[in-house]
N, C-alpha and C positions, 0 to 999 in steps of 0.2 A: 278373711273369707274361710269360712268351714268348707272343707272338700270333703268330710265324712259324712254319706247319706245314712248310716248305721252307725253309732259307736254303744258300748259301756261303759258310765263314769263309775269310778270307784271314788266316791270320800273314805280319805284318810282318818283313822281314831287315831293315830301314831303305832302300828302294830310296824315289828319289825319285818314284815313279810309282805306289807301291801304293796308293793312293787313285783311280787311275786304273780298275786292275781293277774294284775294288769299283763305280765308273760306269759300265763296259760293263755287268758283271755286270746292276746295277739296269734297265740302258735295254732290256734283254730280259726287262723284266716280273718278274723272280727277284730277290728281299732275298738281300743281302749287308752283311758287318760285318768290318772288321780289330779282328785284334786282335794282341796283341806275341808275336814269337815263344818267349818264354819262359813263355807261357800255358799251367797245367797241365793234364795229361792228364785229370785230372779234372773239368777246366770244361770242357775240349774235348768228352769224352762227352756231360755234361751238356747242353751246347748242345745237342745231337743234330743233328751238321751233314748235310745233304744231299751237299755233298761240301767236299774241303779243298782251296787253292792255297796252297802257299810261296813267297813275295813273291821278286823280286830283291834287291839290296842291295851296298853297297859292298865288302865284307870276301872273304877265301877262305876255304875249307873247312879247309882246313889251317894257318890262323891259330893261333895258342897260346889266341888267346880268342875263336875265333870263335864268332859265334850259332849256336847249337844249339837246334832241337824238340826235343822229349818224341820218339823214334824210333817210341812205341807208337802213333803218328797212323798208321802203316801196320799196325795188329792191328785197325783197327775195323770194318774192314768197308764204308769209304765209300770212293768214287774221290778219287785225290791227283794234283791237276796242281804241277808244280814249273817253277819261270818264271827261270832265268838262275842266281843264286847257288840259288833251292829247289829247282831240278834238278839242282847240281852237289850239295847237300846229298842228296837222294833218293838219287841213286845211291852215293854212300859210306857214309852211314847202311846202304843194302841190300847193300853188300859190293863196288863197285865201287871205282875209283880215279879221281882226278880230280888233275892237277898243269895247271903253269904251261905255258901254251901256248906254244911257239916264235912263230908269229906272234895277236896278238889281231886280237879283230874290234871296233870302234868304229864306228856307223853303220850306213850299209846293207848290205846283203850278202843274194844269190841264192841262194833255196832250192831242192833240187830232190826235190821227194816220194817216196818207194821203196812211202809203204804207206797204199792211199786208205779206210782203215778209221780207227775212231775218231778223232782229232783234225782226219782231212783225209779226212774222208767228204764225196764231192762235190764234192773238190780236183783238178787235174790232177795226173798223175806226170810223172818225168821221160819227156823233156830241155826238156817246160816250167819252166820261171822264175820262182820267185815272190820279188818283195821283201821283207824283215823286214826290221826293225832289233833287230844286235845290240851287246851292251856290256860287255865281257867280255874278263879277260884270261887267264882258265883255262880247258880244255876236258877233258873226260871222254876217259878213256885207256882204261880198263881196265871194260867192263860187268857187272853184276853177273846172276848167273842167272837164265833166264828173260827177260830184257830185249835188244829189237832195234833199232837203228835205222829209225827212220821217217821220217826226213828228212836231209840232209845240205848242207852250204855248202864252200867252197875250202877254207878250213880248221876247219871240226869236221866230221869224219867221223860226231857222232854230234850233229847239231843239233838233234834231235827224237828221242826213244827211247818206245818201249810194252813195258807187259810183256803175253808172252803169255798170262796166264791170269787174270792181278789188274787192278782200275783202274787203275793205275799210269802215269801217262803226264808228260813231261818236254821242254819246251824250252828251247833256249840262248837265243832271242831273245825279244821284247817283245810277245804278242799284243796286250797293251794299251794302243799309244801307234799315233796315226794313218797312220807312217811304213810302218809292217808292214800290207800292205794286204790279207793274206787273216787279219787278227789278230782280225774279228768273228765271221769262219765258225771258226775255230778256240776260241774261247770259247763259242760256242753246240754245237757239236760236244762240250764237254764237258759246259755245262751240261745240253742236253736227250740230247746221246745217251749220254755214260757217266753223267752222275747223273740223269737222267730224271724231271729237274723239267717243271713247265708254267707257261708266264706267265701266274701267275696275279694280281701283286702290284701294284696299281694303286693310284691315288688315291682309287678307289672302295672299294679296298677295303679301305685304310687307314683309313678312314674309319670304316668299320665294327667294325673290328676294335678299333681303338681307344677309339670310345665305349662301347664294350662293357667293356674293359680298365679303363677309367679309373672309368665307373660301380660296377663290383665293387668296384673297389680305393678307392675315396671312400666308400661306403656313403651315411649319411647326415649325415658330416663336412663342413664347411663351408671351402673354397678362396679365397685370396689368389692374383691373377694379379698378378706384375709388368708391368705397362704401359706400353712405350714411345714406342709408336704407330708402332715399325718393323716393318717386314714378320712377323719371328720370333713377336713378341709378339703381335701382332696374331692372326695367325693359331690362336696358343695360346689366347687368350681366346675368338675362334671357336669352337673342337672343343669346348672345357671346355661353354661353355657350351649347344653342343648336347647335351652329353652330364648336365649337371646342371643346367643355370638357373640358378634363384636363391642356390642355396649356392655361385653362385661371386661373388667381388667384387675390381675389378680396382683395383689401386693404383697409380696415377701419381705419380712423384718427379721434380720437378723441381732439378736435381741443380746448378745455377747453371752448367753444361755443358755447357748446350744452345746450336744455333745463334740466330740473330735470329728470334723470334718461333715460334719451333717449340713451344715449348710450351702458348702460346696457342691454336696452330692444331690440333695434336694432342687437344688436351682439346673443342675445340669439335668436331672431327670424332669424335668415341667420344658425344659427348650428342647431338649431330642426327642423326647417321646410325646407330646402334647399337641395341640393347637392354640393353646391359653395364650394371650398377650401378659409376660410378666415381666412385673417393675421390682428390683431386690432393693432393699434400704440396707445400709449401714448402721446400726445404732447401738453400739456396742459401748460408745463412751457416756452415750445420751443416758440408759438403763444404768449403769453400773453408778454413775452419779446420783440415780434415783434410789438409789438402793443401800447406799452410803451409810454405814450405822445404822440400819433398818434389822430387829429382829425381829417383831412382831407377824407370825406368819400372816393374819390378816391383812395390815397394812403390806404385807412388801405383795401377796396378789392383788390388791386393790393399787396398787403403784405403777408397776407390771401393768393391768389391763387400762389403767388411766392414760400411759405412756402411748401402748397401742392406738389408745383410740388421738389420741394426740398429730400422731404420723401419720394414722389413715385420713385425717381431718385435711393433713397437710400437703399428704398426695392427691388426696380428693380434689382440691383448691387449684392443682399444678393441672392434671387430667381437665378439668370444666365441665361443668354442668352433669357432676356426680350428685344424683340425691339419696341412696344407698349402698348400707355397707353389710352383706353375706358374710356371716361365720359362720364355726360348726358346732352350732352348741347343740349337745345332745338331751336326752330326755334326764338321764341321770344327773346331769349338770341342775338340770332344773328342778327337781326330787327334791336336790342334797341343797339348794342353797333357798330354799324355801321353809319358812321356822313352823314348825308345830307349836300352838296356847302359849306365842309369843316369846316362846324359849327365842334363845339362837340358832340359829341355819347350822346344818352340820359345819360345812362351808362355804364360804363365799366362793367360786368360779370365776377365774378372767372375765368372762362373757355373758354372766350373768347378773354381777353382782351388783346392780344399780346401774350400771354404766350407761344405760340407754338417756338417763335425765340432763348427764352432760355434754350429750352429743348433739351433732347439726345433723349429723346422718342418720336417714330410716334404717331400722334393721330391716336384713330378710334374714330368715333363718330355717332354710329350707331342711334340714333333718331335726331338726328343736324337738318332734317329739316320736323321736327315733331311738331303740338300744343300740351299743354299739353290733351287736351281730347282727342287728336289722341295715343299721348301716353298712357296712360287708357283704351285706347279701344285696342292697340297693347297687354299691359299686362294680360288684359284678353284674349284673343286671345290666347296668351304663356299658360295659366292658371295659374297665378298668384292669390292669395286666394286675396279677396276683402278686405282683413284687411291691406294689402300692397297697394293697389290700390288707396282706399280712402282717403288715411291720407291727409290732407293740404299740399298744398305746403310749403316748409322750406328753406329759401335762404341757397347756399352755405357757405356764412361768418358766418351763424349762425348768432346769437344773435350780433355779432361785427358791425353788419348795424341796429341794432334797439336799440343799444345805442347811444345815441346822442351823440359826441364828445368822450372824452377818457373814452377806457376799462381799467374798474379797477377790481381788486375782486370784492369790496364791493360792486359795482354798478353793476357788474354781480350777486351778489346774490339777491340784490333788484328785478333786469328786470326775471330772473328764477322762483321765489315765484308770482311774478304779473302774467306772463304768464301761469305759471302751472292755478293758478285763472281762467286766462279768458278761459285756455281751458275748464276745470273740468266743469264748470258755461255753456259754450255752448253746451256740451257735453250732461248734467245732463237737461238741456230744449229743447234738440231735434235740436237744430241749427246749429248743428258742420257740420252736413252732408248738411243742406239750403244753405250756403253758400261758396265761392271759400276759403276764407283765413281768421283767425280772429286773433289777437296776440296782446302781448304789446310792448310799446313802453318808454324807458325810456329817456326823453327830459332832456335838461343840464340847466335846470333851477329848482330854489327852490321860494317856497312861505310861505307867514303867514299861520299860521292855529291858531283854538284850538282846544287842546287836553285834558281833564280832568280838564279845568280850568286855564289852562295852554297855555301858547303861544307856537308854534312850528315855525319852520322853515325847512322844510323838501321837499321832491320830488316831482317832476309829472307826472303822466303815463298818457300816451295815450293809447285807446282801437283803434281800426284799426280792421273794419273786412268788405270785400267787394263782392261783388257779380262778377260773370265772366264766360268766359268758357272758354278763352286762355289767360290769363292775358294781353295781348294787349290792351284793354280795359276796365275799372273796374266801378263799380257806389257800392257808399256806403252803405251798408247792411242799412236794417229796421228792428233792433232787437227790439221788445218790450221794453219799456220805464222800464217794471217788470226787465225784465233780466237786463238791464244794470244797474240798480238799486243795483241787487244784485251782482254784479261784482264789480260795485264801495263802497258797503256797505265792502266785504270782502279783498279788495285791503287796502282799510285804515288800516282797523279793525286786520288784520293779517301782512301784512310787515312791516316790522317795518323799520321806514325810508319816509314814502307816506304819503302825508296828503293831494291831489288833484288827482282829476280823470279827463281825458277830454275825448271823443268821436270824431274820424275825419271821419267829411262828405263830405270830397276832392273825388271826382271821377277821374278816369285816362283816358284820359289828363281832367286835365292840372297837376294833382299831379302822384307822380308814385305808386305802390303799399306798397312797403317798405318807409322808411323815408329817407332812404341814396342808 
């Protein structure tokens, strides 16, 4: 069921930023959704979009196999912003030409306005100055009928084009990235004045719209929530259960991959603080048996969510007359495990990763096309107490993706004692709450050390802690050289087993947030 009366779809060219649009897009109160740009013209209708952007992306136009739209995205009748490669696409798809630039543009570069209607209504014209960034090694040569420049830089004589009669409109640079700094008046310029939406699209009323959704589509069927007791999950069991009550019932799996004591603490916080009916499983021999000589990070999250859905089959079966199973799969989960021209998925996801063809259970997946801050701001909304809200993100596999190669006891009790460390230590310097995620990492390598005089040969942990606001994106914390000091001081000093510390200053892209 679509509950959006307004959205913008974005297809995807594979541009490292088109998850970015889709976040302006939302922060002005207006739903938005990517989807791949070989999405057919028939789902495109279907959708009924408010209006269309074509993503940037790596490739040319004139490639032998370059990404191509459905062309018929220009017969529908909605306005079409094309952003870098989807405006070199626009304009040759409508009959223009677009070759290899003599000189490209990388970075920043001065725009200067010709035309203060549609995209830069409210903008200055020239011989004012305005910053973009652009990224681009082809420029538009040859324009197609009907289409003028409305903006220009040193070199694209046509950095910004309109057509004069259709919505039509086209730039070479990135309204979407913070370096282009008139890049929010120029996506509100399309969203409210060529598609003529209204912010309407809040947590409120997401709210609404959802319970409403979910009650139709549940009837008087009876729900299994997966329960984590992470932010995602937590917040699903929330809405569900404002939305049904007692036909829902939350199932906690304790997967033997959790951190120190988190399991204990999560089930005591859903019975004293809640109203949720929850069932806790033990499966800590079930998992670790699944996992047995498993390196391959794919297989052991496909193993992991296979398992899940195995137990919730099994409580489902025990409950009676369960016909869906609510998780919390977010938007970025579904971004990241969906392949662009048939490559591979960045990642597979617990919860996304095919798993619905082997199940008996319908999904609901009430925040699926949620960022996590949108999420956070949904649980509050709900009233959810801030001690649920804030906790760091905790991947589904648990700790079974921040062990490098195979899970063992021992090597689980190693990565448990490190991680407890690096929380307690961020925790104890005010940093837990600065940044998105901080954990360890335990890598399948050993090294020399000394120890008391003494030769070792013993473990490596990696610290990993990153900055974000929807994991889409991540750039590596700046903890003080003191604090990680004392992390690595009490990492040796207490496990036993560790005798190296490392720090990863990988930003995503080009690394991902987890290890695996």
């Amino acid at each position: 069921m679509d509950i959006h009366s307004e959205k913008i779809i974005i297809l995807d060219f594979g541009s490292q930023t088109t998850q970015l649009i889709a976040r302006r897009i939302r922060e002005q109160k207006v739903y938005s959704e990517i989807y791949p740009f070989s999405t057919s013209l028939e789902k495109i209708k279907a959708l009924k979009p408010t209006g269309i952007i074509l993503s940037g992306g790596p490739c040319s136009v004139y490639d032998d196999d370059a990404p191509l739209s459905d062309p018929g995205v220009f017969d529908l009748g909605v306005p079409v912003l094309g952003i870098c490669y989807g405006a070199q696409l626009m304009i040759q798809q409508l009959g223009g030409k677009v070759e290899n630039a003599e000189k490209r543009e990388f970075g920043k570069a001065d725009l200067t306005i010709k035309y203060t209607a549609g995209l830069f209504a409210g903008l200055e014209t020239g011989p004012a100055l305005h910053q973009v960034w652009m990224s681009h090694g082809d420029r538009v040569e040859v324009i197609p009928e009907g289409f003028e420049a409305s903006a220009v830089s040193e070199n694209s004589p046509y950095a910004a084009l309109r057509h004069d009669t259709k919505p039509f409109v086209a730039v070479q640079f990135h309204p979407e990235v913070a370096h282009t700094l008139i890049g929010t008046d120029v996506l509100r310029n399309f969203i409210f004045g060529l598609c003529g939406c209204k912010p309407e699209w809040t947590m409120h009323s997401f709210i609404e719209q959802n319970v409403k959704a979910i009650r139709e589509e549940v009837g008087e069927d009876n729900v299994i929530c997966a329960l984590s007791g992470g932010v995602d999950s937590s917040v699903v069991a929330a809405i569900l259960h404002r939305a049904i009550g007692d036909q829902l019932t939350c199932i906690y799996v304790n997967n033997g991959l959790m951190r120190t004591g988190e399991s204990e603490s999560i089930l005591r916080f859903f019975k004293e603080k809640s109203k949720l009916k929850v069932i806790d499983v033990d499966a800590e021999k079930f998992f670790l048996s699944e996992l047995e000589g498993i390196e391959d990070p794919e297989v052991k999250r496909k193993r992991i969510g296979l398992g899940f859905i195995k137990i919730f089959e099994e409580e489902a079966k025990k409950i009676g007359k369960v016909k869906y199973l609510a998780q919390g799969t977010l938007y970025p989960d579904v971004v990241e495990s969906v392949s662009f021209r048939g490559q591979a998925p960045i990642k597979s996801h617990h919860n996304v990763g095919g798993l619905p063809e082997v199940m008996k259970l319908d999904l609901i997946e009430p925040v699926r096309e949620l960022f996590k801050d949108e999420v956070r701001d949904l649980g509050l909304e709900l009233g959810l107490p801030e001690e649920a809200i804030y906790r760091q993100p905790f991947p589904g596999p648990g700790l079974g993706i921040r062990i490098i190669g195979a899970v063992t006891v021992e090597r689980l009790r190693i990565l448990r004692q490190a991680d407890s460390i690096v929380l307690d230590e961020m925790k104890k310097s005010g940093w837990y709450r600065k940044v998105w995620q901080s954990f360890a990492v335990l890598l399948p390598i050993q090294t020399v050390g000394v120890m008391g005089d003494g030769r070792t040969y013993e473990h490596v942990v990696a610290i990993r802690s990153v900055d974000s606001r929807d994991a889409m994106t991540a750039d590596w914390s700046k903890i003080p050289y003191e604090i990680l000091g004392d992390i690595s001081t009490r990492l040796i000093n207490e496990v036993r087993g560790v005798n190296r510390v490392v720090y990863d200053i990988s930003s995503k892209p080009p690394a991902t947030i987890e290890w695996e």
